[in-house]
C-alpha positions as CSV (number, residue, x, y, z in Angstrom):
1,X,-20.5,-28.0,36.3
2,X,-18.9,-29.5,33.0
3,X,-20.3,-30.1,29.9
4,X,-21.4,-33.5,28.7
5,X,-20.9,-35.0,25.5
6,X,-23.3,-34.6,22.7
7,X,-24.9,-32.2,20.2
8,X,-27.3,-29.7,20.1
9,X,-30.1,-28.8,18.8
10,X,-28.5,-26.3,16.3
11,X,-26.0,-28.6,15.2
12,X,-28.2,-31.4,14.3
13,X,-30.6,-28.8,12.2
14,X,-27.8,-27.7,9.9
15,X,-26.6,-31.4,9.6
16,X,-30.4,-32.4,8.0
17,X,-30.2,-29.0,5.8
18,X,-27.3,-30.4,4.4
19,X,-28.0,-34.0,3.7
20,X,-31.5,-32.9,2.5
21,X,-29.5,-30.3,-0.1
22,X,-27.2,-33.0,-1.3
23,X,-30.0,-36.0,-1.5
24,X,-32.2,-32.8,-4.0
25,X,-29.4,-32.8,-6.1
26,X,-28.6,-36.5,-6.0
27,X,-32.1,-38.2,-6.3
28,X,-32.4,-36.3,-9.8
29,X,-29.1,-37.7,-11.6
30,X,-30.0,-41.2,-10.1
31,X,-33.7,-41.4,-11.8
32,X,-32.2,-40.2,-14.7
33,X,-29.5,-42.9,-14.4
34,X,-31.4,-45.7,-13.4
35,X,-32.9,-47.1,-17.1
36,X,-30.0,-47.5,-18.1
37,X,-28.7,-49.7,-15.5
38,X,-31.7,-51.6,-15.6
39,X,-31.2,-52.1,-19.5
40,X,-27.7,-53.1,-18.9
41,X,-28.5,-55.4,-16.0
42,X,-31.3,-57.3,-18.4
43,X,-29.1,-57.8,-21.3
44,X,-26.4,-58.9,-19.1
45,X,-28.3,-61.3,-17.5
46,X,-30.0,-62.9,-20.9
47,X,-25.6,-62.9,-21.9
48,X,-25.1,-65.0,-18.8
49,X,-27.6,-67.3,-19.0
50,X,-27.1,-68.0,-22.7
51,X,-23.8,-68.8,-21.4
52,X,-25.6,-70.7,-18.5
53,X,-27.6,-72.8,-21.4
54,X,-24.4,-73.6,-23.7
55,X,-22.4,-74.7,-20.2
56,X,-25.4,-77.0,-19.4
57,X,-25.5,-78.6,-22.4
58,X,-22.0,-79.7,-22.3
59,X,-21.5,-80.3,-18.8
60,X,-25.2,-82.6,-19.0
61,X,-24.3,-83.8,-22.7
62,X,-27.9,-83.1,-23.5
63,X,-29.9,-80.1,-25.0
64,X,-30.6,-76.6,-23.1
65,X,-32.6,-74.4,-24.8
66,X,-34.3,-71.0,-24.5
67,X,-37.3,-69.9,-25.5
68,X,-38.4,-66.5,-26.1
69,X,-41.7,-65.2,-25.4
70,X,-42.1,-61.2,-26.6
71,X,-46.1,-61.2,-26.3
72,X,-45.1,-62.2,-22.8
73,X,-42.1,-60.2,-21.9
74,X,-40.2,-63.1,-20.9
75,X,-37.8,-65.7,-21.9
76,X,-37.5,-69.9,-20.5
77,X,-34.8,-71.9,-20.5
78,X,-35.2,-75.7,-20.6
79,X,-33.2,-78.7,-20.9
80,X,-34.2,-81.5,-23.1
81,X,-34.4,-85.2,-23.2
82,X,-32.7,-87.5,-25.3
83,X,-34.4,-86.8,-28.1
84,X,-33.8,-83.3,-28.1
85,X,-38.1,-82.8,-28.2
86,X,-39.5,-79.7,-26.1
87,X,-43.1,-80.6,-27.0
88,X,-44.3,-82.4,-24.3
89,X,-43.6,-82.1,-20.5
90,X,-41.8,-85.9,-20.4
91,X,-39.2,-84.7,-22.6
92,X,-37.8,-81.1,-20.7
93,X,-37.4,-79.8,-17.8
94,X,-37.8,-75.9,-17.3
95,X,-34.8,-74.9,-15.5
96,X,-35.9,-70.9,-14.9
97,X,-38.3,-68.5,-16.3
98,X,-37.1,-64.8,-16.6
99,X,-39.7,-62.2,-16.7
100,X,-38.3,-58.7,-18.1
101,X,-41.0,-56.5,-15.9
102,X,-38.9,-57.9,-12.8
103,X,-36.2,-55.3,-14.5
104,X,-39.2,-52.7,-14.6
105,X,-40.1,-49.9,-11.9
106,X,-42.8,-47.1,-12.5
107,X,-42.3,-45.1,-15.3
108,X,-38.8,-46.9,-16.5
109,X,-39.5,-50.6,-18.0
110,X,-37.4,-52.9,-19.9
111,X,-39.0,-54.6,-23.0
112,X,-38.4,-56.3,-26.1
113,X,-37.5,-53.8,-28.9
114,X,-35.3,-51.9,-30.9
115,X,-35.6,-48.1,-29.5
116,X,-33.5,-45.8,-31.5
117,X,-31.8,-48.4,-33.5
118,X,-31.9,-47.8,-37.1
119,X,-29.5,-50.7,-38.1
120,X,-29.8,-54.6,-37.5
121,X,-27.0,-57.3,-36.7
122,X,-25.3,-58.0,-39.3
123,X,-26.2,-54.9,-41.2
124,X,-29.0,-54.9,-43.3
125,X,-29.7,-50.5,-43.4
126,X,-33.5,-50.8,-41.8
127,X,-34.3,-51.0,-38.4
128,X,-35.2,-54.3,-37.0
129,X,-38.8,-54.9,-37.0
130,X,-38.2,-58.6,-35.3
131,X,-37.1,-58.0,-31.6
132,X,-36.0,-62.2,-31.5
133,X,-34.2,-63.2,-35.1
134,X,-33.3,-66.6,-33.4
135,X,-36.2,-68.6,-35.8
136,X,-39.0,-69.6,-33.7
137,X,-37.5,-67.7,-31.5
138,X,-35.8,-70.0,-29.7
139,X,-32.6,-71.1,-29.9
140,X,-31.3,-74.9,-28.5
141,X,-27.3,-75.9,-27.6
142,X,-26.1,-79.0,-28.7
143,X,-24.2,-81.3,-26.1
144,X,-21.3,-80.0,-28.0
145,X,-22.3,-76.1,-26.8
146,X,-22.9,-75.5,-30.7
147,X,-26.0,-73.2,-31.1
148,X,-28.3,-74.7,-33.9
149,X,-29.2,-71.1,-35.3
150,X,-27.8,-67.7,-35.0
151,X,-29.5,-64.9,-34.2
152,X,-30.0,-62.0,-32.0
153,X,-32.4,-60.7,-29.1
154,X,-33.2,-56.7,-29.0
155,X,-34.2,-55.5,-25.5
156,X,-34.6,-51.4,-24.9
157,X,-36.1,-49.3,-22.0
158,X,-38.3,-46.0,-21.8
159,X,-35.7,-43.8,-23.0
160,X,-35.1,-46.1,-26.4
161,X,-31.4,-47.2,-25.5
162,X,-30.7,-50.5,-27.0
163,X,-29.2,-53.7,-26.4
164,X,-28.8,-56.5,-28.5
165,X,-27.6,-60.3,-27.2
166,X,-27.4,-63.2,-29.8
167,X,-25.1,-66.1,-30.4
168,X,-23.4,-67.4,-33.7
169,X,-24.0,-71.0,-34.6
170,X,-20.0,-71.8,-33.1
171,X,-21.7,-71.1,-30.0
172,X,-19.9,-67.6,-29.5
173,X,-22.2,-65.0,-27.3
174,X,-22.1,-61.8,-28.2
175,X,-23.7,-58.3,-26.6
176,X,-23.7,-55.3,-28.3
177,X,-25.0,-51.5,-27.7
178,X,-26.4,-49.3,-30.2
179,X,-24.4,-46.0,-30.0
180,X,-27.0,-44.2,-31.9
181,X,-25.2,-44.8,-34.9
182,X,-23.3,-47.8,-34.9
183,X,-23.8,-51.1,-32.9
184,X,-20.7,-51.4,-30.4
């Protein structure tokens, strides 16, 4: 008789032995790992859609705006009518709602805050007590992708790393990390 192909039962013990050795030491690192890429991933995508809000408003040569919510954990943006008035339904149109708990699992969340910061944007030597600077927090684009305040948004996560996303009145984005001594 010959042998047939395939594996047997010894083999296919040692090969779960091994993945279940490696996946122990993986699952660790990756827990510890995963705040911070949630963090990242929030802030990133509040960047892009600032960016999404100044493009609108130039490409639709009306007003985008969004409107942040920290009670709520979450942020809108809307576009505006002619007028430029978000007060009543007629005049805006809300384009997408972000909530930051979509960014949250179990015991690592991302929220509005400062964490470990000790130092606000533009330096003022105290840690930020107002996690939206943009007044009302809000902040609108003009048609010409000009931001009508500056201002900053401070998001962290359980283990108190800190992101901050603003834009100046030219309409410049900006994100920055704080190092724990420094914003970078």
């Amino acid at each position: 008789m010959t042998r047939t192909g395939g594996y047997s039962i010894i083999e296919l013990v040692v090969t779960l032995v091994v993945m279940g050795i490696v996946a122990s030491i993986a699952i660790p690192g990756f827990s510890r790992w995963l705040p911070d890429y949630r963090l990242k991933a929030a802030a990133t995508e509040l960047y892009s859609n600032l960016q999404l809000a100044k493009m609108g408003a130039v490409r639709d040569n009306i007003e985008w705006a969004l409107f942040f919510s920290p009670n709520f954990q979450l942020y809108q943006i809307k576009t505006g009518g002619p007028d430029g008035d978000y007060s009543t339904a007629a005049d805006n149109t809300l384009e997408k709602t972000i909530w930051l708990s979509d960014y949250s699992a179990g015991a690592a969340y991302v929220a509005y805050g400062a964490g470990s910061a000790t130092d606000t944007i533009p330096s003022s030597g105290s840690a930020p007590t107002d996690f939206v600077t943009f007044p009302s927090d809000e902040i609108v684009f003009s048609p010409r992708g000009m931001a009508d305040s500056e201002g900053y948004v401070y998001l962290q996560n359980n283990k108190n790393v800190t992101y901050a996303v603003g834009s100046l009145t030219t309409g410049h984005i900006l994100m920055r990390k704080w190092t724990g001594a420094a914003w970078e």
